[in-house]
N, C-alpha and C positions, 0 to 999 in steps of 0.2 A: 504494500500500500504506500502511495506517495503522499509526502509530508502536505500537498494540496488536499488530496483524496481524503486526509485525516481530520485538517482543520474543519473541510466540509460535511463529515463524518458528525462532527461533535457538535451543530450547532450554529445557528445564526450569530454572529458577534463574538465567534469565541478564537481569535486569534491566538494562537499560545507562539509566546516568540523566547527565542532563549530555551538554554539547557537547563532540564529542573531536574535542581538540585535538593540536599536535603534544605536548607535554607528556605527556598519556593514550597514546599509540599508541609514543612511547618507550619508557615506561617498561612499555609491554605486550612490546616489543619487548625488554629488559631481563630482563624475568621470562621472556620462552621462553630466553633463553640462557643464563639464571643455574640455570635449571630442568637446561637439558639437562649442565652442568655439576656441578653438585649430582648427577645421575644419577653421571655418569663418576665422582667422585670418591668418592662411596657404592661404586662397585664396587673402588676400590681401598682405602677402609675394611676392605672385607671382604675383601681381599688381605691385609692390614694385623693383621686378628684372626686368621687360620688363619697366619698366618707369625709372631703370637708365640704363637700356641698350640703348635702343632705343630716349628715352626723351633728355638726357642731351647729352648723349656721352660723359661721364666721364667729363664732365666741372666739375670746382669748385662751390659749391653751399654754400652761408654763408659765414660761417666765413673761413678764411684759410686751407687749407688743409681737408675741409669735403668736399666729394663727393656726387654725384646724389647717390651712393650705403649705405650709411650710413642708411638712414631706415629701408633699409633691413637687413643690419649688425646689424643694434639695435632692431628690430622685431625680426631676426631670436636667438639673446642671448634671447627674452624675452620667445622664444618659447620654446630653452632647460630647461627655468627654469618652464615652465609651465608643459612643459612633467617629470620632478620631480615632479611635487607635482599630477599630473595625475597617475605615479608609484606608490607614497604613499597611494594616494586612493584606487587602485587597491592592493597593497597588507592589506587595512587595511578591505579595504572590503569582499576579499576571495571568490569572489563570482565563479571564475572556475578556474581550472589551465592555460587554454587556455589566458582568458584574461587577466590575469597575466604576462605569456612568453611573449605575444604578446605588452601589454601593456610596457613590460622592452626591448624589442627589440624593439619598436618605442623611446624610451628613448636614447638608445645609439646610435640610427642613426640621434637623434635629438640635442643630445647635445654632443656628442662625432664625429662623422662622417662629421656631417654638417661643422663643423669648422674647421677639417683635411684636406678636399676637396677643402675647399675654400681656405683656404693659400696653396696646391698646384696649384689647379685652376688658382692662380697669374701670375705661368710661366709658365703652358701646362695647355694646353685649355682642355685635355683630360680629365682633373680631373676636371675642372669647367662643364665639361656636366656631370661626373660621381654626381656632387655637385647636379646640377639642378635633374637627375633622383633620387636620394637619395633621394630630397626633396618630391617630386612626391611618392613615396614606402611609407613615412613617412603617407602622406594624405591619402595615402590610407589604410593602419595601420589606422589611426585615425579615419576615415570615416568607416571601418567596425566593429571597436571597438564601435564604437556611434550606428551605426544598430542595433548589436549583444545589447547594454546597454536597447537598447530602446524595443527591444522583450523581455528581462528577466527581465523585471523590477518586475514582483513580483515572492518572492522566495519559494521552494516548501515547501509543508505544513508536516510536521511529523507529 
């Protein structure tokens, strides 16, 4: 089989360029687990927003001035920083173009978007439902990136 025959083999957008190494197959291995995590913990984000919506009703919680939302404000920083280091696997592993684009546009809608939405969300509700469906786009980015990670897990043979 030619290394054309192959590329075409595996996939619309899945350019595989370079020799994979244990280094690439790592950190491919890195981004399915970081992926499947990033899932789970998106789902108790959104455990996180209907328990300070609905739970407290914005009461104070602790100490002064920390809100019933505060978990989710500090889950949701911890999740831009995890979709960094999700980007950096994905480009260290090169494993298609597709999950690359894909993997850097869940990036910017997770660390960049999320946190736009939410400080307009403050004073029109419109942009805190734009926030929550972002969120939602994101998981689902994530959740097919993890699918896609878990069927190509072994790379084609030259």
């Amino acid at each position: 089989m030619t290394e054309e025959s192959q590329v075409a083999a595996a996939g619309p957008l899945t350019g595989v360029t370079g020799p994979v190494g244990a280094l690439r197959r790592g950190a491919f291995a890195g981004y399915r687990w970081l992926l499947l995590t990033f899932v789970l913990l998106g789902m108790v984000q959104i455990f996180l927003a209907g328990f300070g919506v609905f739970g407290l009703h914005g009461r104070e919680l602790g100490a002064p001035g920390e809100t019933a939302f505060d978990p989710h404000r500090s889950l949701g920083f911890a999740l831009g920083g995890i979709a960094l280091i999700i980007l950096i696997l994905a480009l260290v592993a090169r494993r298609s173009a597709l999950s690359m684009l894909l993997t850097a546009v869940m990036f910017l809608l997770a660390f960049l978007a999320q946190s736009f939405l939410a400080g307009l969300g403050g004073s029109n509700a419109f942009f805190g439902g734009l926030h929550a469906l972002d969120g939602l786009v994101i998981l689902g980015i994530a959740g097919y990136l993890y699918g896609w990670s878990r069927r190509h897990r072994s790379w084609p043979q030259r």
